[in-house]
N, C-alpha and C positions, 0 to 999 in steps of 0.2 A: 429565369434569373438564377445568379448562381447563388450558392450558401453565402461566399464572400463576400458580394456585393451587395446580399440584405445586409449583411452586418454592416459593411462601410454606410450605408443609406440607414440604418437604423441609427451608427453612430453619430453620424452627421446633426439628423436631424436632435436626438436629444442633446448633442453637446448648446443647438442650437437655440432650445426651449429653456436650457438651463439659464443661459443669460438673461433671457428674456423674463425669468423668474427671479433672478439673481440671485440661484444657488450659489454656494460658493466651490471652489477649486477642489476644496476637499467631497463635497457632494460627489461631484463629477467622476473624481475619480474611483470612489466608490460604484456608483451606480450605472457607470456609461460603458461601451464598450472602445476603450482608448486603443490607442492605436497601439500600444504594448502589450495588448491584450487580444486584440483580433486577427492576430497573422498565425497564433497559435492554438490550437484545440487539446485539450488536457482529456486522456485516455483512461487513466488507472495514478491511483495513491495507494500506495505502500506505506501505511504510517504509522512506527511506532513510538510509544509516548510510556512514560515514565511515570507515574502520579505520586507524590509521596505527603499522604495528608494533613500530617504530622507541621507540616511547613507550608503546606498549601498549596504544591511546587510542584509545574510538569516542566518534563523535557523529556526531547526527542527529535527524531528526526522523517522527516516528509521526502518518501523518493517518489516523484514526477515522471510519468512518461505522456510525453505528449507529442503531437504529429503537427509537422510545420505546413501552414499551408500557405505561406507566402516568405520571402527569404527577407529577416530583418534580426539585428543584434541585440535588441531590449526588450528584456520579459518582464514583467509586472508580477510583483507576488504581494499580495497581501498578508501584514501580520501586526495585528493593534496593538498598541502599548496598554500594560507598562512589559508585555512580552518582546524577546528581544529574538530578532534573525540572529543566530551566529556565524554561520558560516554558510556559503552557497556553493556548490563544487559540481562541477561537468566534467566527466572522465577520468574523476582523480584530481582534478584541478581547483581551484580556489579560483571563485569570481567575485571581483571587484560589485559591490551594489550601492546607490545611494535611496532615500527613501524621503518621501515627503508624505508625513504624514504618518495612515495605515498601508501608503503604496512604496514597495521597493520594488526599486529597477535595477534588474540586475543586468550587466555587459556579460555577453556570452563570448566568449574563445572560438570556440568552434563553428564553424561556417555553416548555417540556417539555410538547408537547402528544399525546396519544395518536396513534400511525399513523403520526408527525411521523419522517422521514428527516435526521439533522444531522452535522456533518462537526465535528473536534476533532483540533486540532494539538497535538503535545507534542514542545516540543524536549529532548534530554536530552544529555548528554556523562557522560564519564566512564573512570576506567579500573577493567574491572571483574575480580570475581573470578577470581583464578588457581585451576584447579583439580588440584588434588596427583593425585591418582588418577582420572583420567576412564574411563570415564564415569560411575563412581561416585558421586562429590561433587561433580561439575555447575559449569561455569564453563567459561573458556576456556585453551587452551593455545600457549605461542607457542614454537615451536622452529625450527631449521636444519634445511636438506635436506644434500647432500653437497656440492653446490657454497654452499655458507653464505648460502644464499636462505633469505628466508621460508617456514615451514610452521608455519600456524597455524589453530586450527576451534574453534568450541564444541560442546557438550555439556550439556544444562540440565533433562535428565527428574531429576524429584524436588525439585531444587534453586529448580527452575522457570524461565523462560524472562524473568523480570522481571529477571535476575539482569545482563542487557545490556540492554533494552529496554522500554519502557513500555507495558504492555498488562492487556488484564483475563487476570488469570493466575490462572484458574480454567479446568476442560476441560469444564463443560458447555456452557458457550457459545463455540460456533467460528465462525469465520469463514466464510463463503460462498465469499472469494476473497480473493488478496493477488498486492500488487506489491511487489517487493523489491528495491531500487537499491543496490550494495555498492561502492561507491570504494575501491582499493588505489591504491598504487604503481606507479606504470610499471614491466613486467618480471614482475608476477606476474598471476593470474586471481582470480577470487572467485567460488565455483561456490555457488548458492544451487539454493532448490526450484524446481519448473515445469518452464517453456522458459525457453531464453535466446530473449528480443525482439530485443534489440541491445547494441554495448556503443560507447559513446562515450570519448576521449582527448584531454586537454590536453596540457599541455607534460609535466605531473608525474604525471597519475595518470589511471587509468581507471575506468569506471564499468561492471560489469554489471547490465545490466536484465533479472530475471527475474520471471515469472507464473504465481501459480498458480492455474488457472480450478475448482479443486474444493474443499469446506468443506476444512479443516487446524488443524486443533489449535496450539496456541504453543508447545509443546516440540517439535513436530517444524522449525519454524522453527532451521534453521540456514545456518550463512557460512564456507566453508571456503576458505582463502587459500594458494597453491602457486604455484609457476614450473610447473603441471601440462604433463604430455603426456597430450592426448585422441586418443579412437579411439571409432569407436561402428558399431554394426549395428543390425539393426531384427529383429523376432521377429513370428509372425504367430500369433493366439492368436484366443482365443473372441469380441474384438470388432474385429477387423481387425488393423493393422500397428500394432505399438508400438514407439516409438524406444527405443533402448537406447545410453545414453552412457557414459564409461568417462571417469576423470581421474587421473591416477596422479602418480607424481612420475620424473622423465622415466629417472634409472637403475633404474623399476621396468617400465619397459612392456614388456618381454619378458615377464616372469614375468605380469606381469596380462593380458598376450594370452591365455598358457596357460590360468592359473586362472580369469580369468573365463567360461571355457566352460562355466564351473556355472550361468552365471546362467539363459540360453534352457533347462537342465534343470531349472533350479529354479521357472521360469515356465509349463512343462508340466508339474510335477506341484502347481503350486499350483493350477493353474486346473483342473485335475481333481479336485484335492479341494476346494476353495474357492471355485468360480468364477471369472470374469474378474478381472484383475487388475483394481482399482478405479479407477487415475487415467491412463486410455488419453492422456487428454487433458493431461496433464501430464509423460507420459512418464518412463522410470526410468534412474536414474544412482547408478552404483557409485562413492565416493570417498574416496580413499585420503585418511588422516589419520592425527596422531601419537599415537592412541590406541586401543581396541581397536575399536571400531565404536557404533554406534546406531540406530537406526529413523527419521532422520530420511525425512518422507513426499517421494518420488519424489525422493531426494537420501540415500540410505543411507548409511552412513558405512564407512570399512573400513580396517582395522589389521592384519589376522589372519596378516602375514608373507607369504604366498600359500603357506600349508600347509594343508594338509586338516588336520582336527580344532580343536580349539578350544588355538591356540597349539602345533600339533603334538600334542594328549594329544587322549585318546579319553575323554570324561567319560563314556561308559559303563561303560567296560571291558570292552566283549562284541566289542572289535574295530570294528561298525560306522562309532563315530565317526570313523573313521578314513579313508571313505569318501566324504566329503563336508568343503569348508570350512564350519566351523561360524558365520564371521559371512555369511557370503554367505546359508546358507540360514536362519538364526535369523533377522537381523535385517530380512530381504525378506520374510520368513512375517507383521514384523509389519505391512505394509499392508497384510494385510486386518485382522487382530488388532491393533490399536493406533489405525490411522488410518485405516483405512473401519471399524471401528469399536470408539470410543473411551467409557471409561469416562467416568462423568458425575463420578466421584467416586474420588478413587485407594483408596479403602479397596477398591474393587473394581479392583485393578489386576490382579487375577486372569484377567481378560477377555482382558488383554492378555498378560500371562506365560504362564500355563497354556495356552493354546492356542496360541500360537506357542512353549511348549518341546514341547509335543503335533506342533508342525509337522514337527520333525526327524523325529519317528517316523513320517508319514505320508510325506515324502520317500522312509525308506529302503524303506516298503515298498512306493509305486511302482516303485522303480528295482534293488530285492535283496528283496523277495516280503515275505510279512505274519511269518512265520515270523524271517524277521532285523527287524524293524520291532517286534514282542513282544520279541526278546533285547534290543535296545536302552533300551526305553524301560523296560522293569523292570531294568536296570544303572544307570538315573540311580537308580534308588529308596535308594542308600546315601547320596545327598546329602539326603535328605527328613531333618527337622530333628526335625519337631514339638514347636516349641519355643512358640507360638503361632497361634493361627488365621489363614486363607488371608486371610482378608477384616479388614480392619482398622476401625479407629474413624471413622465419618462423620463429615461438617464440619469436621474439624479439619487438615485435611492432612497424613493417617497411613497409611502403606502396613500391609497386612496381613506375614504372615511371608515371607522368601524361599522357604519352600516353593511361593510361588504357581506356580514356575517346575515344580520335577519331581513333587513331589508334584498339580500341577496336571493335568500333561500324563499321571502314570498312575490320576488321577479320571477322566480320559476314556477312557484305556483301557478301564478296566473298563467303564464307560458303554458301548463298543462290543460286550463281549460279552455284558450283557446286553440288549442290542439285539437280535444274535444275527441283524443282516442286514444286510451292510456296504453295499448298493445304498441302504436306508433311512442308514445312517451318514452315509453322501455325501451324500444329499438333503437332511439335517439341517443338515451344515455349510457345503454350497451355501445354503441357505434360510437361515441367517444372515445370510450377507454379501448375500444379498436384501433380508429382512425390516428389518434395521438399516444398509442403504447409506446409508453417509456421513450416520451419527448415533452420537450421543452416548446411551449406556445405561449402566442398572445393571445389575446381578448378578442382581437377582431376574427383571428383563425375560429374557437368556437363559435364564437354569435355568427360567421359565415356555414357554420357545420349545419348549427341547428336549423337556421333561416333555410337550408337548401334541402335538409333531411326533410322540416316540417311541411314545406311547398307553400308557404309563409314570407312575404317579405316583409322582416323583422326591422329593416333598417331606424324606424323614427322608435319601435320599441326602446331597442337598447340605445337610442341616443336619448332617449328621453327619461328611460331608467338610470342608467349606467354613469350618464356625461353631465347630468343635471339634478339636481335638488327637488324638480317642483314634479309631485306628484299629481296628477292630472285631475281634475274637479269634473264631474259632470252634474251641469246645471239643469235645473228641468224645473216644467210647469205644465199643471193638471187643470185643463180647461174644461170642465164637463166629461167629454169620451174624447177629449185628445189630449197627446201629449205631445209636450215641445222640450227638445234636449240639444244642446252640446256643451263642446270640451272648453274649457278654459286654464291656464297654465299647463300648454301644452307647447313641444316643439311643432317645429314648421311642417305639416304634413301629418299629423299623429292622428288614426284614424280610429284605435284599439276598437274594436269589437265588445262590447260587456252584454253578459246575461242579465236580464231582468225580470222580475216577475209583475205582472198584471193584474191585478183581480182574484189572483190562483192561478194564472196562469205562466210558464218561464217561456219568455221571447229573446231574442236576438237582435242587438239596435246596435247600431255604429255609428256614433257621436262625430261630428266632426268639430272643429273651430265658428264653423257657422251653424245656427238655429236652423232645426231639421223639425218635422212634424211629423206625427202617424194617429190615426182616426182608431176608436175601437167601436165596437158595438153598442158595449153596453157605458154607461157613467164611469171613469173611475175612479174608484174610492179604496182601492189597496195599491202601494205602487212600491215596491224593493227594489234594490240592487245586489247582485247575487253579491256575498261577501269576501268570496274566493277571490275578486278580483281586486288587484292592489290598487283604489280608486278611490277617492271621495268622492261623496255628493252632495247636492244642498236641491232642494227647492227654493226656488226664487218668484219674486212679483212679474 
């Protein structure tokens, strides 16, 4: 099937859900791939921006090249109020656009011809969303350091990344590459993604030029503005020497000399579990900002006070978390999980959540054995909500429940023990960030990866984690030396496999929807359920 024809088939059908949900028109055109949107593929942004903090005031200008792969006269640019499109020009030319909403459609002049590579300027200005709670509600924030310098960043996962800048603000289609020009003020820096190129100076303001030579999603697209003090080393990993840059704010570089010593640990047990880090060629940079952190790709973001755990607190409560900074290792777990590979559609933001909250757990058990790495990750299980399903509504641009995040990461757990062979676990989630490098995926694409890697037919698993609320009960009853077990709130077909222990003994039972029986030898009078797996149970009369 061709590329084009999933997308028409993918558009279809979520235009079609959205009714049936009664999203509304603006949903859609956010979250769907509309027909303004799918006959073109966006290659590279050229984007330079202006920041003047004084006013609160960006502008600039977005050059587009993008590759036509069907011949039609209406693009789709996203750019949210109270930010204004100014002008949209193809070859020198001014094009006519009207907008509904966050969507303008611009009429092109020049004739849209298959194969055909075209370049499209948008200037835009504006002063955009302030955001109350970042990184939560997305926008930008402009504070003071201690010398009453500038400290200001965005933040735009959810909210979306049109929210400062003109772009197709949708995550199935990424970019190949981008250049990023940031103008501040004389006296402060502008740390963006990539490398820095170069930086140029007038009398008033300076220009960082940075590159990113690998695909990059637009909410990982950020501009973080400081009087920073840098320091940087280099790390030597699975594909040679990767640069490792540091930016702090200058009465924090003591403490971030120390704390950042997590990162070269956090880079040796990701690439142990996950393979090479993904963007050698873009190199990685930790930077400090006035909010709690984010994923931005090879430009992470970081808040986290320079205390281990997540604001000093241990979100497990088994001690662990206390063991590691939680945005160092959380939000660096998501370039492989977020941005070497990126959901095509946020209803599956699970891709990126659940297996980078799964990532904590795989840190601590390189570094404190499997045994604290299980305490951990069943201590997030008090946050699991299940108040709605992991995977949310398509085309509309609807995240599934925040369960995606620990409810996610101990889906996987259990996943691993019925693997029940962590050399295959590893090859699994190495063979990810193989199979989907530096692509844009659904939900069903992994859960088919793993199902086919593990030799495992996963299907009622993830329908029954993933698509649904009710986590599966296993009932049982201790008659003398028999036991009688099964499942209840379960999907149709849900057969899971759980460990269990006996007497002292750990056996292997696979519950179904019907009452199953098994004889033992001796009385039984001790009877567990391994706790690894993500299951309730009860004894019953």
């Amino acid at each position: 099937m061709s590329a084009l024809l999933i997308i028409l088939l993918f558009s279809s059908c979520a235009e079609a859900q959205a009714i049936q949900n009664k999203y509304t028109r603006a949903d859609t055109l956010r979250g769907s791939i509309t027909p303004e949107r799918e006959w073109w593929d966006v290659t590279h942004y050229d984007l330079a921006v202006t920041i003047e903090p004084d006013k609160e005031f960006i502008s600039g200008v977005n050059t587009v090249i993008y590759e036509v792969l069907k011949p039609n006269q209406t693009l789709q640019i996203d750019l949210q109020k109270p930010m204004k499109l100014i002008r949209a020009a193809q070859d020198g030319k001014t094009l006519s656009f009207t907008n509904e909403g966050a969507a303008h459609f611009i009429t092109l002049l020049k004739k849209q011809k298959k194969g055909a590579k075209n370049t499209l300027e948008l200037t835009f200005e504006g002063i955009p969303v302030v955001g109350a709670r970042l990184p939560w509600d997305g926008g930008w924030t402009w504070q003071k350091d201690a010398n009453g310098k500038t400290f200001a960043a965005n933040a735009n996962q959810g909210i979306g990344s049109s929210i400062w800048w003109p772009n197709k603000d949708i995550p199935y289609d990424e970019v190949s590459g981008l250049d990023l020009h940031l103008t501040v003020p004389n006296g402060l820096m502008a740390i963006g993604n990539g490398t820095l190129i170069d930086s140029t100076s007038t009398n008033e303001t300076t220009t960082y030029n940075w590159k990113v030579k690998n695909p990059i999603n637009s909410y990982g697209v950020s501009a973080n503005i400081a009087d920073y003090a840098h320091f940087s080393e280099t790390y030597t990993g699975e594909k040679g020497v990767l640069d490792l840059n540091y930016y702090v704010l200058k009465e924090n570089l003591e403490k971030a000399k120390k704390q950042f010593k997590q990162v070269p640990m956090m880079l040796k047990a990701f690439e142990h579990w996950f393979g090479p880090y993904p963007f050698y060629e873009d190199g990685y940079k930790l930077v400090e900002v006035p909010y709690l952190g984010m994923e931005h790709q090879s430009n992470v973001t970081y808040g986290n006070r320079y205390e281990n755990g997540y604001l000093g607190r241990d979100l497990s409560g088994s001690g662990w978390g206390l063991k590691f900074d939680f945005i160092i290792i959380h939000e660096s777990g998501h370039e492989w999980f977020a941005n070497n590979i990126t959901n095509k559609d946020v209803a599956d933001m699970w891709v990126h959540e659940g297996f980078t909250a799964y990532s904590e757990n795989l840190y601590v058990d390189y570094y404190f054995g499997k045994e604290a790495s299980a305490e951990y990750v069943i201590g997030t299980r008090f946050a699991i909500s299940n108040d709605r399903p992991i995977i949310g509504t398509y085309g509309v641009d609807q995240e599934g429940s925040g369960d995606m995040y620990y409810k996610g990461a101990n889906i996987l757990h259990t996943l691993r023990q019925l693997i029940e062979d962590d050399k295959k676990w590893r090859q699994i989630l190495r063979g990810l960030n193989t199979e989907f490098y530096h692509q844009t995926v659904t939900s069903a694409q992994v859960e088919n990866y793993i199902s086919k890697e593990s030799g495992i037919n996963l299907t009622q698993f993830w329908d029954q984690y993933l698509r649904t609320i009710l986590i599966p009960e296993l009932q049982y009853k201790i008659k003398e030396n028999t036991l009688e077990f099964r499942y209840v709130d379960i999907v149709e077909g849900f057969d899971m496999p759980v460990q269990v222990n006996v007497n002292g003994i750990e056996k292997w039972i696979t519950p179904t929807a019907e009452w199953q029986s098994e004889s033992f030898e001796k009385t039984i009078t001790d009877f567990k359920v391994d706790p690894d797996f993500y299951i309730e149970s009860r004894e019953t009369k």
